[in-house]
Structure formats: C-alpha cells, structure tokens
N, C-alpha and C positions, 0 to 999 in steps of 0.2 A: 561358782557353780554353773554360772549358765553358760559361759566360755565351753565345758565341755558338751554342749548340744550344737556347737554351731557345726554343722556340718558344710561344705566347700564346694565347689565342682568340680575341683581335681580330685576329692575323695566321693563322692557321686561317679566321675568316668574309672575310676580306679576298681571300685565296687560292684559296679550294674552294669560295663560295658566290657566286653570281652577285647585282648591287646595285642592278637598274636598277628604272625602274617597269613593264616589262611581265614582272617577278616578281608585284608585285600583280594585274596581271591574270590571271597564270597561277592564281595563288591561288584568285581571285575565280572563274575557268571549273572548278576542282576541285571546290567548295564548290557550284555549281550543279547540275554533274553527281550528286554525291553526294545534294543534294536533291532534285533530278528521283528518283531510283531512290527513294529513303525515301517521296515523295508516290507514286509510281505502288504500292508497298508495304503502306500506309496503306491507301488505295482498294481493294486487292485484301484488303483483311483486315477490312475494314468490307463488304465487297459480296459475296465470294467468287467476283466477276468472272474467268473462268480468263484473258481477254485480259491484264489488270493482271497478273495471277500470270505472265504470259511476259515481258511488260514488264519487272515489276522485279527478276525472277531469272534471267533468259535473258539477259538484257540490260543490264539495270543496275547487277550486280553485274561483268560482265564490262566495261562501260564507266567505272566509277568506277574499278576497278584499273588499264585501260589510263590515263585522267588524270592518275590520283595517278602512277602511273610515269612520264607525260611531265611533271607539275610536280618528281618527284624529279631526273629528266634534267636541267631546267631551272636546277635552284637548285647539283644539285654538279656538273654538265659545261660549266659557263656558253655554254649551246649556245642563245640566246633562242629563234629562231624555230624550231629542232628542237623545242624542248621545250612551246613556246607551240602549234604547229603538230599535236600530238600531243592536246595537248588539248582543242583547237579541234573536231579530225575526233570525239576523242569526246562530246563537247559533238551536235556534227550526227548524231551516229548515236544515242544517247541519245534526240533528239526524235522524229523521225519514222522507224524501220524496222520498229515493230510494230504492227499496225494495234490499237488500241483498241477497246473499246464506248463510245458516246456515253451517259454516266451523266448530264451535266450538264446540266439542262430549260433551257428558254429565262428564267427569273425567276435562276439563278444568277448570281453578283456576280463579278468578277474575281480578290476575293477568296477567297472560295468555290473556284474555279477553280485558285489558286495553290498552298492548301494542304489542298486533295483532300478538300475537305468535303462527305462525301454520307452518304445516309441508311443507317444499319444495316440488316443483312439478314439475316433466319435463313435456315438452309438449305433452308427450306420456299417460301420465295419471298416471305415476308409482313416489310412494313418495320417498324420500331420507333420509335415516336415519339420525336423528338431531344430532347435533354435540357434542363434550366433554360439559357437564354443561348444555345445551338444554334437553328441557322434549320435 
C-alpha cells in the first residue's frame, strides 16, 4: 500500500511543469528581457547617462521580474499563452517606454549596439581612451 504514495520526479516534472516548445520561447523572451536591463545598466555606468539610469532601474528591474513571473506562471500553471503572453507585453514595454540619449554615432556596428559598447566617461564630461582590443 505505501508503494502507491511514492511519487517520483519524473511524475512531479510530468504533472506541475508544462513540455511544449513555446516553454523554450518563454525562456528565450526571459533571458532577453533580463539582458535588455544589464545592457541599458552597462551604458549607464560607463556614461553616467541619467536616461540609461531610468531605463535600467525604473524599468528594467521592474520588467525582468514581471517575465521571470510570467515564465514561472508558465512552466508550473501550464497556462502557455498566459504565461507566454506576460512575457511577451514585458519584452514590449522593456524596448521602447523610456526615451533614451542617442550615445551611438553613425560608424557604430550592430554589434557595438547589442552589447552597449560606448566610450567611458568621467564625471567631468571628458572620454577615456578605449582599451587594447576596444573600438
């Protein structure tokens, strides 16, 4: 009789954790958002940009925690499009609802671009020459 109580962790992830593929996409829009906020973070601590400093702490902090709770929703309420749908709106509100400074000159790369590579700035206004291997 007690063999039937034993329950397993393959029947725990079978039962409480949702299996489909747009779990990996829920993933994939968490891990975005989360590095949207760290690059807008970056940029604000290399520039002292006050824009980036609302970006990544007014906003980015408060949009990586709403995703990571719509991909928790996701994985133990096997709710897809709730939980897909939660990360999605944070993903859109992450991009565009703080207006930015334009740091990035017309010769910037796309790479350059993605992971928030700009030139150091003292607090005095004057830039610091990029380092060995730095554009």
């Amino acid at each position: 009789m007690a063999d039937n109580y034993h329950i397993g962790i393959r029947e725990i992830t079978t039962y409480c954790m949702a299996s489909t593929y747009l779990l990996y996409v829920t993933i994939f829009g968490v891990i975005g958002v989360a590095f949207l906020w760290l690059r807008d973070a970056r940029i604000f601590y290399r520039t002292g940009d006050q824009t980036y400093r609302k970006a990544a702490y007014m906003g980015g902090v408060l949009f990586t925690a709403f995703a990571s709770m719509g991909g928790i929703y996701f994985a133990y309420q096997q709710a897809e499009f709730l939980g897909l749908g939660i990360v999605l709106i944070a993903l859109y509100l992450q991009g565009g609802r703080v207006e930015r400074t334009k740091l990035f000159g017309s010769g910037a790369t796309a790479t350059d671009r993605l992971l928030g590579t700009v030139p150091i700035q003292i607090s005095g206004g004057a830039k610091i020459p990029p380092k060995k291997g730095e554009k």
